[in-house]
C-alpha positions as CSV (number, residue, x, y, z in Angstrom):
1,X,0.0,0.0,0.0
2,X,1.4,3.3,-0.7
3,X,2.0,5.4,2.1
4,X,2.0,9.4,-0.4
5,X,0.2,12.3,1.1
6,X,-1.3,14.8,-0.6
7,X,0.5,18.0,0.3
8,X,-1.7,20.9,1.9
9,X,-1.9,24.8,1.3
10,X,1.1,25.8,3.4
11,X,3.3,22.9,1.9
12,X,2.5,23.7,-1.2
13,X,3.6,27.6,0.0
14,X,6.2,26.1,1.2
15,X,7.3,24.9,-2.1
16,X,6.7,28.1,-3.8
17,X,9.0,29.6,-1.3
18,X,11.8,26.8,-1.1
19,X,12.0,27.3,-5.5
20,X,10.4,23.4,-5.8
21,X,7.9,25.2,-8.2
22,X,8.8,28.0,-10.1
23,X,7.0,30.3,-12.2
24,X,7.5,33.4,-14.6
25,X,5.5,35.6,-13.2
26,X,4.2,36.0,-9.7
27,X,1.4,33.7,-8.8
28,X,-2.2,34.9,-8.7
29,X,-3.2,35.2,-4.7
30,X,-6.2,32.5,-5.4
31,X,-3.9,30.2,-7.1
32,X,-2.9,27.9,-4.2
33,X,-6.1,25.6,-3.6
34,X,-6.5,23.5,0.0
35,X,-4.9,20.4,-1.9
36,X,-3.5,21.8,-5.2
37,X,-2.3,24.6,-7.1
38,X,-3.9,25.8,-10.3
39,X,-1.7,26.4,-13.4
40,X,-1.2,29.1,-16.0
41,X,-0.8,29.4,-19.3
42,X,2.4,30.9,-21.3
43,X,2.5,33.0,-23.8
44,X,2.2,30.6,-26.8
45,X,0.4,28.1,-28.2
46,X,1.0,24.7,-31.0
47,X,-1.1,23.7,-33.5
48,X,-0.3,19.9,-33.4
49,X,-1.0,17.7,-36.0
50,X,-1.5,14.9,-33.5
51,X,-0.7,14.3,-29.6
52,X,2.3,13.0,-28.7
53,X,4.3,12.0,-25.6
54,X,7.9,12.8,-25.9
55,X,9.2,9.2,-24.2
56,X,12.3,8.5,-21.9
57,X,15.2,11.3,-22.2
58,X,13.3,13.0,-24.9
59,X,12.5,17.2,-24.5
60,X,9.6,18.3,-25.3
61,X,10.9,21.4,-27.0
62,X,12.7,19.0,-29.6
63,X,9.5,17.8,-31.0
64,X,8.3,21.3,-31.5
65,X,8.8,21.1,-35.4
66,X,7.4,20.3,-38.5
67,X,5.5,18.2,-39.5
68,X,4.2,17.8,-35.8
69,X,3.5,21.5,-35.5
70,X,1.4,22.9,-38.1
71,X,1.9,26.6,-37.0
72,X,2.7,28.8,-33.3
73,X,-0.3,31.2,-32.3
74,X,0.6,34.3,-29.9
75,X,-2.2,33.9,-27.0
76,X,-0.9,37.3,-25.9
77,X,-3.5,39.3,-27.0
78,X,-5.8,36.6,-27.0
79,X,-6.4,33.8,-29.3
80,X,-9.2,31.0,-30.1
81,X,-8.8,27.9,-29.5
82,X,-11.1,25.9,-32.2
83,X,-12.9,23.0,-31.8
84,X,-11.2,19.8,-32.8
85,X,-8.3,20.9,-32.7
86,X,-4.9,20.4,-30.8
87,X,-2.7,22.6,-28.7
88,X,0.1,22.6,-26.5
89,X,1.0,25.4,-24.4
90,X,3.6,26.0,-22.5
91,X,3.2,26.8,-18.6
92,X,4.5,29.4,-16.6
93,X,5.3,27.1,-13.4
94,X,7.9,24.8,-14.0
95,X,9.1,22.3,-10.8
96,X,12.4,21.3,-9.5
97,X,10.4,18.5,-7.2
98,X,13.1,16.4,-4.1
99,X,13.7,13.0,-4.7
100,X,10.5,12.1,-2.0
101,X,7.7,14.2,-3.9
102,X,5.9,13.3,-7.1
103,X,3.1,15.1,-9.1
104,X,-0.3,14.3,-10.6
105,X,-2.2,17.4,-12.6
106,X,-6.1,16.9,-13.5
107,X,-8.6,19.8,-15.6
108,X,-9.6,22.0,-13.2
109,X,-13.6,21.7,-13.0
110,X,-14.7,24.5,-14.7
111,X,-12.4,23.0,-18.0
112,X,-14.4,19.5,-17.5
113,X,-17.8,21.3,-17.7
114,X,-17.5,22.8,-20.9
115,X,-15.6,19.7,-22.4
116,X,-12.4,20.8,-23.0
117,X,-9.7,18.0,-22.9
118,X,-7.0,19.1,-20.8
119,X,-3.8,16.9,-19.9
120,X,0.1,17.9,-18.8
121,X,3.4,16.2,-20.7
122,X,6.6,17.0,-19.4
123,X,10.4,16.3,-20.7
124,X,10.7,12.7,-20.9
125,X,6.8,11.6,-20.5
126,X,5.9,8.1,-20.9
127,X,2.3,8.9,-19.7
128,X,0.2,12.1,-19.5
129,X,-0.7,13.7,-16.0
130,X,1.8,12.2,-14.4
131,X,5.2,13.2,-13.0
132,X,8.2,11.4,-11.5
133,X,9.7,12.2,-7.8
134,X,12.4,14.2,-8.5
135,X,11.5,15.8,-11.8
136,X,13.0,19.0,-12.8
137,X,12.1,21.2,-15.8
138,X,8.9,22.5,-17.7
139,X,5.1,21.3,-17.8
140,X,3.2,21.9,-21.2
141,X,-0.3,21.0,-21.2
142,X,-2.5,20.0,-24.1
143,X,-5.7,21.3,-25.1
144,X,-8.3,20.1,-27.4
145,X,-11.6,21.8,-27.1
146,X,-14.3,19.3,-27.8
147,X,-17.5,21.2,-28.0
148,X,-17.1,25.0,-27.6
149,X,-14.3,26.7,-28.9
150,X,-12.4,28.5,-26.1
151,X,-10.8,32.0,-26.1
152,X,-7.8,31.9,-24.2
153,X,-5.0,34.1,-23.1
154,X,-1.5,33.9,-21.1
155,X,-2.5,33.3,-17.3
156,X,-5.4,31.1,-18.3
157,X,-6.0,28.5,-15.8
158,X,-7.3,25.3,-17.2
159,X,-5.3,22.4,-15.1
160,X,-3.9,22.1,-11.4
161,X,-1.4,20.3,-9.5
162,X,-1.7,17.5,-6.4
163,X,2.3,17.5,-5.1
164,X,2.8,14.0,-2.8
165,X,5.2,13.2,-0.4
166,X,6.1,9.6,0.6
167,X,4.9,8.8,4.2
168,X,5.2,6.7,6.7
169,X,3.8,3.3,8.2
170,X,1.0,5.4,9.8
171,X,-0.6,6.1,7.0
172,X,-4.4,7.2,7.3
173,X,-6.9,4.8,7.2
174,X,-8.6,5.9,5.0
175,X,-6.5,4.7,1.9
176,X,-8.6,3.2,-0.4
177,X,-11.5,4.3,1.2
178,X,-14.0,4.6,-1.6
179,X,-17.6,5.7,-2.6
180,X,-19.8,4.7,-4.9
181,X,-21.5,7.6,-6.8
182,X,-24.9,7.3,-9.1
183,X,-26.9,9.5,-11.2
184,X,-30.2,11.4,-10.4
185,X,-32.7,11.1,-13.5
186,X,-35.7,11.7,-11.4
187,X,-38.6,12.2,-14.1
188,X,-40.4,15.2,-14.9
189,X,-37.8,17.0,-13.4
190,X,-34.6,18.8,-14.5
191,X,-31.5,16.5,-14.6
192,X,-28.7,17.5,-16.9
193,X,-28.0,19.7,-20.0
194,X,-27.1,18.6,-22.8
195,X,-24.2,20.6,-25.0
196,X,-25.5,22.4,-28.3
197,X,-23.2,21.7,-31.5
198,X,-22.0,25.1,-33.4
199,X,-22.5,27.5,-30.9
200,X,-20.8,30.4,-30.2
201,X,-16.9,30.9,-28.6
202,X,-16.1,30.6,-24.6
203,X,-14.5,33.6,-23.3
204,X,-12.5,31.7,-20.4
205,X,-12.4,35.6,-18.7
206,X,-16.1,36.5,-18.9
207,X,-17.4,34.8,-15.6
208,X,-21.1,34.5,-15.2
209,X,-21.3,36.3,-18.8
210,X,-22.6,33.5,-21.1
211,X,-26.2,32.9,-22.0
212,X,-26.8,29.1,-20.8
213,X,-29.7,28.9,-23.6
214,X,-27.3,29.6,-26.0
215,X,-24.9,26.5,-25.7
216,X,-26.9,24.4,-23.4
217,X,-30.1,21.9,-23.8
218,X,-31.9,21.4,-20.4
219,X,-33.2,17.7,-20.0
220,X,-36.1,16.8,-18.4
221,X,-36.7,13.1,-19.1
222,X,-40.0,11.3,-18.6
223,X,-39.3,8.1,-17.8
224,X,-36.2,8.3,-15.0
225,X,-33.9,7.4,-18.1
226,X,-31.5,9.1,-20.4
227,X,-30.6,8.0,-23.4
228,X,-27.0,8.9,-24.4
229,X,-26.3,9.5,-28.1
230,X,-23.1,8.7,-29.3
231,X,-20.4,12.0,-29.5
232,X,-23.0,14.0,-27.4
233,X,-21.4,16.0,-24.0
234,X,-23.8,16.2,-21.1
235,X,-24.1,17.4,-17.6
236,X,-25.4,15.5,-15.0
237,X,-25.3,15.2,-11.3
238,X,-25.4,12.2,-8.6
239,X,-27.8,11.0,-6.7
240,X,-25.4,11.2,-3.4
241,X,-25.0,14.9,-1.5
242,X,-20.6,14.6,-1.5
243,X,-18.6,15.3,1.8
244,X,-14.6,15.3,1.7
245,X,-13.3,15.9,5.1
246,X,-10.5,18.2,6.1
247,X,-7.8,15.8,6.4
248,X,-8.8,13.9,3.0
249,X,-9.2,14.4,-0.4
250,X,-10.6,12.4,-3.3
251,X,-10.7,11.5,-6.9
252,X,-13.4,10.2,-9.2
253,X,-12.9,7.1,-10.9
254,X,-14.7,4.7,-13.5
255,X,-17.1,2.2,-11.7
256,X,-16.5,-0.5,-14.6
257,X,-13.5,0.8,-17.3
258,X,-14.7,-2.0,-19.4
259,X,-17.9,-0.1,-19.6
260,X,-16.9,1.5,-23.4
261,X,-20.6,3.4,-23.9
262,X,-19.6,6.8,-22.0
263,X,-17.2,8.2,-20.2
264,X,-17.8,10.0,-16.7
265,X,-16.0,13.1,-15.0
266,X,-13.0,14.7,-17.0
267,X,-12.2,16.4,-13.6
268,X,-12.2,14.4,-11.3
269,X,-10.4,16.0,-8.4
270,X,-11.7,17.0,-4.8
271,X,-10.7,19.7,-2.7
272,X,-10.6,18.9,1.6
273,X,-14.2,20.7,2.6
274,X,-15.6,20.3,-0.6
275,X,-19.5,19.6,0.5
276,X,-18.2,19.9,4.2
277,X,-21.0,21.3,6.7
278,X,-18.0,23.1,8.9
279,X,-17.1,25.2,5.3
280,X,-20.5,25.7,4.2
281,X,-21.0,22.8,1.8
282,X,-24.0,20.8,3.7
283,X,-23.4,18.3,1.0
284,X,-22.5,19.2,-2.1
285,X,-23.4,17.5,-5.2
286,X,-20.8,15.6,-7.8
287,X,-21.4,17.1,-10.9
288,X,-20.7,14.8,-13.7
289,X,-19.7,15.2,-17.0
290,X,-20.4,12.6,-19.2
291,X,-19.8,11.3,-22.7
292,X,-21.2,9.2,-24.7
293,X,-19.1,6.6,-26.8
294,X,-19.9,4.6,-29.3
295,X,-23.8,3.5,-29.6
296,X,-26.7,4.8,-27.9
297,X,-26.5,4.0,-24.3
298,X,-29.7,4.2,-21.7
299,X,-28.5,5.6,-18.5
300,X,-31.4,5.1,-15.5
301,X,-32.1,6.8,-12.5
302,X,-29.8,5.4,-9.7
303,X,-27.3,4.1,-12.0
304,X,-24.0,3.5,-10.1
305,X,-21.4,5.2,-12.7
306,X,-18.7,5.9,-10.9
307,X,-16.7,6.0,-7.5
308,X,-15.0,8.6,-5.4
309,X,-11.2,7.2,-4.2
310,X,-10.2,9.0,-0.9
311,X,-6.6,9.9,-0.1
312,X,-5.3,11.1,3.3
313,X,-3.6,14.9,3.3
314,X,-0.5,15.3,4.5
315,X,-1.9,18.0,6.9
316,X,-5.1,19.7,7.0
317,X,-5.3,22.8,4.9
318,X,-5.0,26.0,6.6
319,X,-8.3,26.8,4.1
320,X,-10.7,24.6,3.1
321,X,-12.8,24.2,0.0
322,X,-15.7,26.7,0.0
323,X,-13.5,28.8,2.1
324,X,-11.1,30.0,-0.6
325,X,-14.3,31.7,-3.3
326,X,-15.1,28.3,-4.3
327,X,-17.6,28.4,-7.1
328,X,-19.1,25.2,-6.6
329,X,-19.2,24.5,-3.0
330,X,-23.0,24.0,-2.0
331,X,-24.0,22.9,-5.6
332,X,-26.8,20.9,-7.0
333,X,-27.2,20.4,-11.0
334,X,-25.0,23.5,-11.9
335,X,-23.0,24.6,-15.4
336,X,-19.8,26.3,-15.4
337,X,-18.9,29.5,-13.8
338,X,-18.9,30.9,-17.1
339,X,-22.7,30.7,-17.6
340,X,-25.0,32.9,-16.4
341,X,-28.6,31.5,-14.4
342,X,-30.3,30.0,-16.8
343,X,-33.7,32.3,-17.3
């Protein structure tokens, strides 16, 4: 069993301070989350012609050529990031991590709800999202915009960062602690939204200042079912009111991988106090966004689809989840924070 904690808010201070993470410009004061740190985007983005991982030894900078790269786009006065498309972006935190402390990085939630595909390479990746104790030099992350094309400048934030330090014997009980989570389809009633094709661009800065109507369907099933079609993005939310303790936090996972219909949750990742009554949560809902695969897919009401993995913190955070402008603590059945109340 591994014995890795997720660092806290003053470790992860503490590696901002100590020169473990680095960055080009100073950090944002909201940037440090109880149990991660979001990142920004750099000043440039690559057209790719494909996704790549760079493989042992290997820099990411040296791939950065034709015929891989089809052309560099300036984000610094702003640029759009089209649908179907795919870009890598250099960060502006880079990490110079101690032989005891690895990485993982995940979309932040407000990327997952409007189905942009996020992930982080760095020099000498054998696998997306993840990064080695001991790793020293640049993160780039990949973008490719699903449904809504995305405008986009340096500073952006679309991923974060869990840092993890290897523990000891005494490791919290609750490793491996899981949850099973389930969708509500109640009928007659609202349950989920449904993602309009061809609709208009995301400004990632205008919070609150999108028209839901305009790039949303609202679903109101009859029967307590859904039926997924194939290549369609929907939001949904579960059937369970979500509570992560202080000194935990937790990640959503497929119920059944082998389950090739839909995929659930792009970002998956849990701050401590997320849904906590003591940091005004009282149970906050999973939203979850969903996928559908290959052939139409019924989904019912009470449908187990995924599962919540808990991990002990390495401390508790100094500032819990709601506590910190959260956008989502409290929430039922909600959009991103770039949509305003649906009318």
């Amino acid at each position: 069993m591994s014995t890795a904690k997720i660092l806290a808010d003053r470790q992860i201070r503490a590696c901002v301070d100590d020169n473990i993470i680095k960055f080009q410009t100073p950090l944002d004061g909201d940037q440090i989350q109880p149990a991660s740190m979001d990142l920004r985007l750099g000043y440039t983005a690559y057209r790719l012609r494909a996704s790549f991982l760079p493989g042992q030894s290997v820099a990411v900078k040296s791939r950065l050529s034709a015929p891989l790269v089809m052309h560099k786009i300036d984000l610094s006065p702003g640029a759009v990031l089209e649908t179907g498309c795919i870009y890598l972006v250099p960060l502006q935190e880079t990490l110079n991590l101690p032989g005891d402390v690895c990485a993982r990085t995940n979309p932040k939630s407000s990327t997952g709800r409007i189905d942009v595909f996020t992930r982080v390479i760095t020099d000498g990746a054998t696998a997306f999202d993840t990064i080695a104790p001991g790793y020293r030099g640049g993160l780039w992350l990949e973008i490719s915009p699903r449904t809504f094309s995305i405008l986009v400048r340096p500073g952006d934030r679309l991923a974060q960062i869990r840092l993890r330090r290897e523990g000891d014997a005494t490791a919290s009980r609750a490793v491996g602690r899981s949850l099973d989570v389930s969708l509500a389809l109640s009928p007659d009633t609202l349950v989920g939204y449904r993602a309009k094709r061809h609709a208009g661009v995301l400004d990632l800065r205008a919070i609150g200042g999108h028209d839901p109507r305009d790039f949303w369907e609202a679903l109101s099933p009859r029967a307590g079912q859904l039926i997924l079609d194939p290549g369609e993005f929907y939001i949904l939310a579960s059937k369970e009111a979500i509570c992560i303790p202080p000194g935990e936090a937790a990640e959503m996972a497929p119920i059944a991988p082998e389950i090739g219909e839909f995929r659930v949750h792009y970002a998956g990742f849990f701050d401590p106090g997320f849904g906590y009554d003591g940091a005004g949560g009282k149970g906050a809902k999973a939203v979850l966004e969903v996928r559908g695969r290959d052939v139409p897919f019924i989904l019912e009401d009470g449908q187990t689809v995924a599962k919540l993995v808990f991990e002990p913190m390495s401390q508790t955070p100094a500032a819990l989840y709601g506590g910190t402008g959260s956008n989502y603590q409290g929430q039922g059945l909600k959009l991103s924070k770039l949509f305003g109340n649906w009318a």
